[in-house]
C-alpha positions in Angstrom: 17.2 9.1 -15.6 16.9 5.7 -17.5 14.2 2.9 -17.9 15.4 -0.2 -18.5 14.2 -2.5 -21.2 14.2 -6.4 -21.1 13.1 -9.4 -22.6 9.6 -11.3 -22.4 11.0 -13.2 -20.3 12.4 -10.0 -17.8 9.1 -8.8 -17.5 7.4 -12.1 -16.5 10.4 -12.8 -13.7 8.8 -9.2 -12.7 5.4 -9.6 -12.7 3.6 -8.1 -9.9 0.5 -8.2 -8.0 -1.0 -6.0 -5.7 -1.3 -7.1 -1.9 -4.5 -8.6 -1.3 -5.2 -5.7 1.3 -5.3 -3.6 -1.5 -7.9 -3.0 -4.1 -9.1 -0.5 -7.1 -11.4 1.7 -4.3 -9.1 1.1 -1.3 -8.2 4.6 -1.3 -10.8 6.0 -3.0 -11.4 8.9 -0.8 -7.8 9.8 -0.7 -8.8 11.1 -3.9 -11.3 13.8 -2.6 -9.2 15.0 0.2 -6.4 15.4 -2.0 -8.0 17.5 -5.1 -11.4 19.1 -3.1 -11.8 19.4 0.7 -8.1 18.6 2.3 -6.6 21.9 1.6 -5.4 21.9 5.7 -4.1 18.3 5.3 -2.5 18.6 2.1 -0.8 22.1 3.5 -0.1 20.2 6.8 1.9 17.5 5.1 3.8 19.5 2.7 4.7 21.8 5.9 6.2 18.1 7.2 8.4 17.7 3.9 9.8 21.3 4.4 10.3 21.2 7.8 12.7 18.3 7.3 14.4 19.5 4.9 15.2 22.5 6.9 15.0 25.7 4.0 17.2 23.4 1.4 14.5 22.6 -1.2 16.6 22.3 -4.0 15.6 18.9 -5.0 17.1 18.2 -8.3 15.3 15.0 -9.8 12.4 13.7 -7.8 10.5 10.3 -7.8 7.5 10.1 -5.2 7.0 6.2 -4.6 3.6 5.2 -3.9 1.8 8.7 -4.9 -1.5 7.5 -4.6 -3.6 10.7 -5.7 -0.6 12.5 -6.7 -1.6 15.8 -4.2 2.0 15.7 -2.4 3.8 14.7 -5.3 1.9 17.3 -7.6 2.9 20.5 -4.0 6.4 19.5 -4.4 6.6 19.9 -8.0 4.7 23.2 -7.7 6.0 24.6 -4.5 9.7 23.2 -4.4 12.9 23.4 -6.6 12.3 20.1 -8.2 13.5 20.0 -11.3 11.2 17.2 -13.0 8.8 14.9 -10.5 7.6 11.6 -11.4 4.8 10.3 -9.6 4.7 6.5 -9.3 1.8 4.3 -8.0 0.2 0.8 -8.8 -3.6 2.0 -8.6 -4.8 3.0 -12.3 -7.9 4.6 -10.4 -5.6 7.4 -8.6 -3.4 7.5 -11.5 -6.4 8.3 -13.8 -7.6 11.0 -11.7 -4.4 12.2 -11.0 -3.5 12.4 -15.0 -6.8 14.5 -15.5 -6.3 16.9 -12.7 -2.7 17.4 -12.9 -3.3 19.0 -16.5 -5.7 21.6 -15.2 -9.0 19.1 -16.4 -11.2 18.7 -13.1 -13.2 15.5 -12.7 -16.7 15.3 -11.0 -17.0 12.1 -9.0 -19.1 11.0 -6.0 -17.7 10.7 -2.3 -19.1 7.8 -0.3 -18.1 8.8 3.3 -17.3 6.1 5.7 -20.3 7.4 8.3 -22.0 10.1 6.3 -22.5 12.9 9.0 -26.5 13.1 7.1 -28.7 11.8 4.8 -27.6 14.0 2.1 -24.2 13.3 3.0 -24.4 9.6 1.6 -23.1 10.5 -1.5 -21.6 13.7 -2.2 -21.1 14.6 -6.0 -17.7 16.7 -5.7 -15.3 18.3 -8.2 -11.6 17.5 -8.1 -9.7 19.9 -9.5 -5.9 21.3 -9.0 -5.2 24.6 -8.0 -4.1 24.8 -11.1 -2.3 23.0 -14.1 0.7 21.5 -13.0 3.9 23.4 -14.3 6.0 20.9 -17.3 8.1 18.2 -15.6 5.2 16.4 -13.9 5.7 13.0 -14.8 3.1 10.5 -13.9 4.2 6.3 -14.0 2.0 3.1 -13.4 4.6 1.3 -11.6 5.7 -0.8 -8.7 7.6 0.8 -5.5 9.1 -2.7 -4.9 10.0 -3.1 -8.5 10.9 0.5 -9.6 12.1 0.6 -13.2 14.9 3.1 -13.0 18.1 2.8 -13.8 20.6 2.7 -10.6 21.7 6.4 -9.3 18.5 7.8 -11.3 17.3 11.0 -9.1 18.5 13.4 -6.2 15.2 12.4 -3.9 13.3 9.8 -3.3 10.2 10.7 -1.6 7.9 7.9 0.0 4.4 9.3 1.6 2.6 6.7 4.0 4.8 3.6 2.5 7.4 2.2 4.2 5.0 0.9 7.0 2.5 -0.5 4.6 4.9 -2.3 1.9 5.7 -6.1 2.3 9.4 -5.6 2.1 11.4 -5.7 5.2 12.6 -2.0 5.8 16.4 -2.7 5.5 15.6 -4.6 2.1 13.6 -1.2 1.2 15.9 1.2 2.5 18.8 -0.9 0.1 16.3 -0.2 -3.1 15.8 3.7 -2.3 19.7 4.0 -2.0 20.4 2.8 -5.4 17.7 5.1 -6.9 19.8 8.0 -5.3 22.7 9.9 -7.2 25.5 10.5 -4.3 24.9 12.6 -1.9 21.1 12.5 -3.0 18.3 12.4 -0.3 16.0 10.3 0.9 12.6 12.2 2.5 9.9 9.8 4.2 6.3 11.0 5.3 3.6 9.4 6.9 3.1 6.9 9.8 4.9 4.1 11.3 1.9 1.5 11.5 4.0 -1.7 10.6 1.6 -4.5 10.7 4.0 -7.2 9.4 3.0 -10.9 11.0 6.7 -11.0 12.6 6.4 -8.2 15.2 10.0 -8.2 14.7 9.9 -6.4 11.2 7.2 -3.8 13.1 9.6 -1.1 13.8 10.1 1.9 16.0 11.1 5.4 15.7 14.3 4.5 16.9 15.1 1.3 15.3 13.6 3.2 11.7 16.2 5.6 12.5 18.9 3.4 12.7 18.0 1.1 9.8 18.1 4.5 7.7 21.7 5.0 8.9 23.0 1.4 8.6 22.5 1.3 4.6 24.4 4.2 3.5 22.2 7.2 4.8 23.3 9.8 7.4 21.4 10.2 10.6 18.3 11.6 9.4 16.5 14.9 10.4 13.4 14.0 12.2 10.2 15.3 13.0 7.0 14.6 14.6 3.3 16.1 14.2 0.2 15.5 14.8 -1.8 16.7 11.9 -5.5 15.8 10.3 -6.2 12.5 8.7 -9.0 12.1 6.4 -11.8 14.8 7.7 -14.4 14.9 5.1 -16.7 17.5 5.9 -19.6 15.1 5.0 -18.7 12.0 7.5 -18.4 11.6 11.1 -15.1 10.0 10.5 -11.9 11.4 10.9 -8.8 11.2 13.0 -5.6 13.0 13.6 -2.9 11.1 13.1 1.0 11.4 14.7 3.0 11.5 11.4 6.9 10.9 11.2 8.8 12.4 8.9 12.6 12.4 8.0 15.3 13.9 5.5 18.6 11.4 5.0 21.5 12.5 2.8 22.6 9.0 0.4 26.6 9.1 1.7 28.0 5.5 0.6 26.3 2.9 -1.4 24.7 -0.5 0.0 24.5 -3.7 -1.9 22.1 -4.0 -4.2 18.3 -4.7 -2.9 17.8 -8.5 -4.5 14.9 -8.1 -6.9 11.5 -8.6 -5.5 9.5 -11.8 -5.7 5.9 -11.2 -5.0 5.2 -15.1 -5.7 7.7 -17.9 -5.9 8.5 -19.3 -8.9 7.0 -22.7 -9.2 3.5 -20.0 -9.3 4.8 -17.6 -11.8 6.5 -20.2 -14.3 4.3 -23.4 -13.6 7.5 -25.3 -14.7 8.6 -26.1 -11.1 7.5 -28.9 -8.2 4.7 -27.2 -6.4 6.1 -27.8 -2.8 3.9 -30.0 -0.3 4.4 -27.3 2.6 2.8 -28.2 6.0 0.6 -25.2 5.2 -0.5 -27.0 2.4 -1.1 -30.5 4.0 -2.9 -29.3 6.6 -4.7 -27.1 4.2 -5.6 -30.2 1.8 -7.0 -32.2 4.9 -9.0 -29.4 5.8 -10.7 -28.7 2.4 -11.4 -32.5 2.1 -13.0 -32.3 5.6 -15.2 -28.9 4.9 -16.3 -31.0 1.6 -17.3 -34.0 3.5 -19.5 -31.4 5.6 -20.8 -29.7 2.4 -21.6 -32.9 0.9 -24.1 -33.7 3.9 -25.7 -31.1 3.6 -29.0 -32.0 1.8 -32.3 -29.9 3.5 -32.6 -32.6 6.4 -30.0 -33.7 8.1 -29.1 -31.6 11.9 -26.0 -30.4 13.2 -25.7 -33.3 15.4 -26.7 -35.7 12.5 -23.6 -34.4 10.7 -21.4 -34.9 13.4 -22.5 -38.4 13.9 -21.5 -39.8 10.2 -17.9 -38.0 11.0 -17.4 -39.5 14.1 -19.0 -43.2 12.2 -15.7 -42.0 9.3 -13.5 -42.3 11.6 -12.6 -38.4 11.0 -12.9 -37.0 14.5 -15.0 -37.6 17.5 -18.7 -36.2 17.9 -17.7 -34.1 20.9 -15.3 -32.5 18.3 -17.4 -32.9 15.1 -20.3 -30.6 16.6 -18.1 -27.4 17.3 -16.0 -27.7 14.4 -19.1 -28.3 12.3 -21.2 -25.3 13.9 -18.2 -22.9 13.5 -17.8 -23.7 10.1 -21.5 -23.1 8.8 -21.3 -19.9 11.0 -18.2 -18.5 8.7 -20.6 -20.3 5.7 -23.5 -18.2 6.7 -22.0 -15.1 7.7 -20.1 -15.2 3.7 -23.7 -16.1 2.5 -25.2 -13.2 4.4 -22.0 -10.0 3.3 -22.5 -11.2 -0.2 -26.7 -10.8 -0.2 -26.2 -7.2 1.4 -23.5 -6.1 -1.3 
């Protein structure tokens, strides 16, 4: 395995970002279940990871992309033939956590169930600890899954828990960047669900279609299977869920054309040296901001609603039978930001 070193100006072209859906505590109780009181889940997803790779658990090299915690990473290392396991993920909290436990040092930290099942259940004070220290080739990386920094042909499996649904890359641009990870004839093992949420409900795939993108960049027809197994049960919340996972083993058989590097934000954002483009987004955007500032600038302690909506319709901005809605849903979104920010 190589990491590649470049330039100043290499690591600014890969600058990255997290998505704005995710944040440092977005999967803060991940953390519990995976190092406290999600033995069952954590046994029920390494059970999915074995079943599809049918008793052939020589895994060789392994990178788990987007590791989170690092429980399912840290099983296979212990409870597989992997030869060294590097755990990758782009939250420092998990990685933290995962660093201390991982080398037999547990961590006392407080659960905040979503809907705590009683009073005392509002916040738990738990202690996360490993079975027990992991065993020497547990690597763990702060890195990006879109912008892994491996050299090509790096491992014999690439393992990606609860990702491929969840990342912003198109699934055939993805499967192309998990191929040239793999060393020939390496595999590719995927876990988790297959929740695509991408705005073009084109790129939210099915079973079948996940199947066959798998297969058309240089995988064999993966080995499949389908559980339903426990998501998230903390024994101090009311929430929980079981969730249908899908799970599949593909050997790498030919190689694909190289994934083009990522771009998390154009470039006229990252290098500031470029046209910023007026987009119709944008224009319609810019009108809108001067419109809302026109409203937030009438806004002195005595004029109404309908007051307002008389000056735009005397601008020349919009009539007053459109003024009033348009004014009164925008103080609502105003007021409702006002009131989520006093109760925080």
């Amino acid at each position: 395995m190589q990491f590649l070193h470049g330039n100043l100006e290499s690591y600014l072209a890969l600058r990255t970002r997290p998505p704005t859906d995710q944040g440092l505590n977005t999967y803060y109780a991940n953390m519990h279940r995976d190092w406290c009181w999600g033995d069952e889940e954590n046994e029920a997803s390494l059970n999915q990871i074995r079943t599809v790779l049918q008793g052939d658990v020589e895994l060789g090299d392994v990178l788990v992309l987007g590791s989170g915690a690092g429980r399912l990473a840290y099983d296979i290392h212990m409870q597989t033939g992997s030869t060294m396991t590097v755990a990758m993920d782009f939250n420092p909290l998990l990685m933290l956590v995962a660093q201390s436990v991982t080398k037999g040092e547990p961590l006392e930290m407080y659960e905040f169930p979503i809907a705590p099942a009683s009073l005392e259940d509002d916040a738990v004070l738990r202690t996360l600890s490993a079975p027990e220290p992991a065993r020497a080739g547990l690597e763990l990386l702060f890195g990006d899954a879109l912008r892994p920094p491996f050299a090509k042909q790096s491992f014999d499996t690439v393992v990606t828990p609860w990702l491929i649904d969840i990342v912003s890359e198109d699934l055939p641009v993805f499967a192309k960047r998990i191929n040239g990870l793999l060393k020939p004839n390496g595999r590719w093992i995927n876990f988790g669900s297959l929740a695509f949420a991408h705005p073009e409900r084109s790129r939210r795939y099915s079973r079948e279609e996940a199947k066959e993108i798998v297969a058309a960049n240089g995988f064999s027809d993966p080995n499949v299977s389908e559980a339903t197994i426990p998501y998230m049960c903390s024994p101090a919340s009311r929430h929980g869920r079981q969730e249908n996972v899908f799970s599949f083993a593909a050997r790498k058989e030919s190689e694909t054309e190289a994934a083009p590097r990522h771009r998390a934000l154009p470039d006229w954002i990252v290098t500031g040296t470029e046209p910023v483009p007026l987009t119709t987004s944008f224009h319609t955007q810019a009108m809108t901001t001067q419109i809302y500032a026109f409203i937030m600038s009438m806004i002195d302690g005595k004029r109404t609603l309908k007051e307002m909506a008389a000056v735009l319709e005397k601008q020349n901005l919009m009539t007053r039978e459109e003024a009033e809605p348009a004014i009164r849903s925008f103080l609502t979104k105003m007021y409702d930001d006002a009131q989520r920010q006093f109760t925080l």
